[in-house]
C-alpha positions as CSV (number, residue, x, y, z in Angstrom):
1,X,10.5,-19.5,4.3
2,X,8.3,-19.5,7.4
3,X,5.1,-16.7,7.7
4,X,5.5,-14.6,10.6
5,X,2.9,-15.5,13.3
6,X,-1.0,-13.8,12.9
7,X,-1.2,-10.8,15.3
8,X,-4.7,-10.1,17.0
9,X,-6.7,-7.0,15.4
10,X,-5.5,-4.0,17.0
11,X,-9.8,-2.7,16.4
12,X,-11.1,-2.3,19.7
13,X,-13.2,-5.5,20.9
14,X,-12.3,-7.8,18.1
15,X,-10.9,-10.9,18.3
16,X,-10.4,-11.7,14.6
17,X,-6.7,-12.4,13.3
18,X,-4.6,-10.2,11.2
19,X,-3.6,-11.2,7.8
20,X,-0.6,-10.7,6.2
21,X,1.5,-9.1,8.7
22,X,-0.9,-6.4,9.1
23,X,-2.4,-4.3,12.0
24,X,-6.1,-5.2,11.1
25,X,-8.5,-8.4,10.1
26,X,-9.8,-7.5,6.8
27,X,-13.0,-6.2,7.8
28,X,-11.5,-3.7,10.2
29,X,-8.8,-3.0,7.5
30,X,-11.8,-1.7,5.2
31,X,-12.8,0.6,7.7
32,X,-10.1,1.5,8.4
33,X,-8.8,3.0,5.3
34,X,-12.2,4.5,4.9
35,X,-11.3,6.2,7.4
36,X,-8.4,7.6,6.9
37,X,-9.2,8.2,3.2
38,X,-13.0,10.7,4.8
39,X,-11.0,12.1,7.6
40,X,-6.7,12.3,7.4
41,X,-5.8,12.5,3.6
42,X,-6.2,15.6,1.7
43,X,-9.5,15.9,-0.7
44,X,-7.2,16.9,-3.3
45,X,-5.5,13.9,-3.3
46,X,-8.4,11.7,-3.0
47,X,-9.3,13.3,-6.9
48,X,-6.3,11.6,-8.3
49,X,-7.1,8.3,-7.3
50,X,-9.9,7.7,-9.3
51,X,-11.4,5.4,-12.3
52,X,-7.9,6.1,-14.2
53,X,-5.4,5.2,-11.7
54,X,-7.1,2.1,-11.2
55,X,-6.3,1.1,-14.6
56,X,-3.3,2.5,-14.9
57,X,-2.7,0.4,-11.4
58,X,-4.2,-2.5,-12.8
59,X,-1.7,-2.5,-16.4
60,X,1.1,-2.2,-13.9
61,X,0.9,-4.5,-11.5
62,X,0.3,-7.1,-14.7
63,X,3.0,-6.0,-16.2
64,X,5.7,-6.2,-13.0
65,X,3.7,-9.1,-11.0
66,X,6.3,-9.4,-8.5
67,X,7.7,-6.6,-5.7
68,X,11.0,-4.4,-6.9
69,X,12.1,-4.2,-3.7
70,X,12.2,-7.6,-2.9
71,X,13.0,-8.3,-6.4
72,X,16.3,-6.6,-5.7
73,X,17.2,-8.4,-2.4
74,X,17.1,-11.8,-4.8
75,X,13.2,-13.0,-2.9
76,X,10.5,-13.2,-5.4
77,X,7.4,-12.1,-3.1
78,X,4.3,-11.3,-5.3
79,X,3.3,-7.2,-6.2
80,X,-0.1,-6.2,-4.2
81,X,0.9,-2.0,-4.5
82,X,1.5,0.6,-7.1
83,X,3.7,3.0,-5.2
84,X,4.7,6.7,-7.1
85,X,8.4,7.2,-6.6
86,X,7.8,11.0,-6.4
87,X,4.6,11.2,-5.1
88,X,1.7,13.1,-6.9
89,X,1.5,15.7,-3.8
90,X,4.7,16.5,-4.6
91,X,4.2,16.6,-8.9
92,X,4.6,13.4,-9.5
93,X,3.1,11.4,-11.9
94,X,1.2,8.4,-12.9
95,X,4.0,7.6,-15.7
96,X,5.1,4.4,-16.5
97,X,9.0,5.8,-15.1
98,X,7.6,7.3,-11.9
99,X,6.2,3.7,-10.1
100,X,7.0,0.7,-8.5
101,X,5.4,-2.5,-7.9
102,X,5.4,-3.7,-3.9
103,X,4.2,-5.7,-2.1
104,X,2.5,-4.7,1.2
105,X,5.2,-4.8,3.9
106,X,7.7,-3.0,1.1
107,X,5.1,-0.1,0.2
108,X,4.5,0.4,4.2
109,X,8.2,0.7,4.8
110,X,8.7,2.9,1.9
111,X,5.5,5.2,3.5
112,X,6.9,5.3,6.9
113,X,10.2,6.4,5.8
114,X,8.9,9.0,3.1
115,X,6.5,10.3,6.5
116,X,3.4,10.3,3.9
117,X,0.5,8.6,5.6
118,X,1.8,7.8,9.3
119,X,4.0,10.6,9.7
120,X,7.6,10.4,11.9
């Protein structure tokens, strides 16, 4: 299956390519999340992704290394995200029952719809 074609870096005055489907080259992608991570997401949530949900990440995505979604839909496309099917903001929790491997493109879909980090 073709790769869709790289995109320019929507950052202001860079030239660079964007990989994976994304928005951003992966320098601008770092600062970018930074970003959003000092200035748009709550402090509170910022707390619960710390040293534990890394490795509680981590387990996960070894133990499910490809994407549910796609998974589903019969393509085997490999897991890069953790998502929480009910979100910790909303008393979710890092349990084995509550996430989903995804890969990028899935977990950004699932975001958008859910209006979490881009809002509708």
């Amino acid at each position: 299956m073709p790769y869709k074609p790289k995109r320019p870096c929507a950052y202001p005055g860079c030239g660079r390519l964007a990989e994976n489907g994304g928005q951003y080259c992966a320098e601008h992608q770092k600062v970018m999340d930074k970003r959003y991570n000092q200035y748009e997401r709550d402090p509170a949530s910022n707390k619960r992704y710390g040293r534990a949900w890394k490795r509680t990440r981590d387990r996960y995505i070894k133990a499910h290394p490809l994407c549910e979604k796609c998974q589903k839909q019969g393509k085997l496309t490999p897991a890069e995200e953790v998502h929480h099917i009910l979100p910790l903001s909303k008393g979710g929790g890092n349990e084995t029952s509550n996430l989903m491997a995804l890969c990028k493109p899935c977990h950004a879909r699932i975001t958008v719809e859910m209006g979490d980090r881009w809002g509708k």
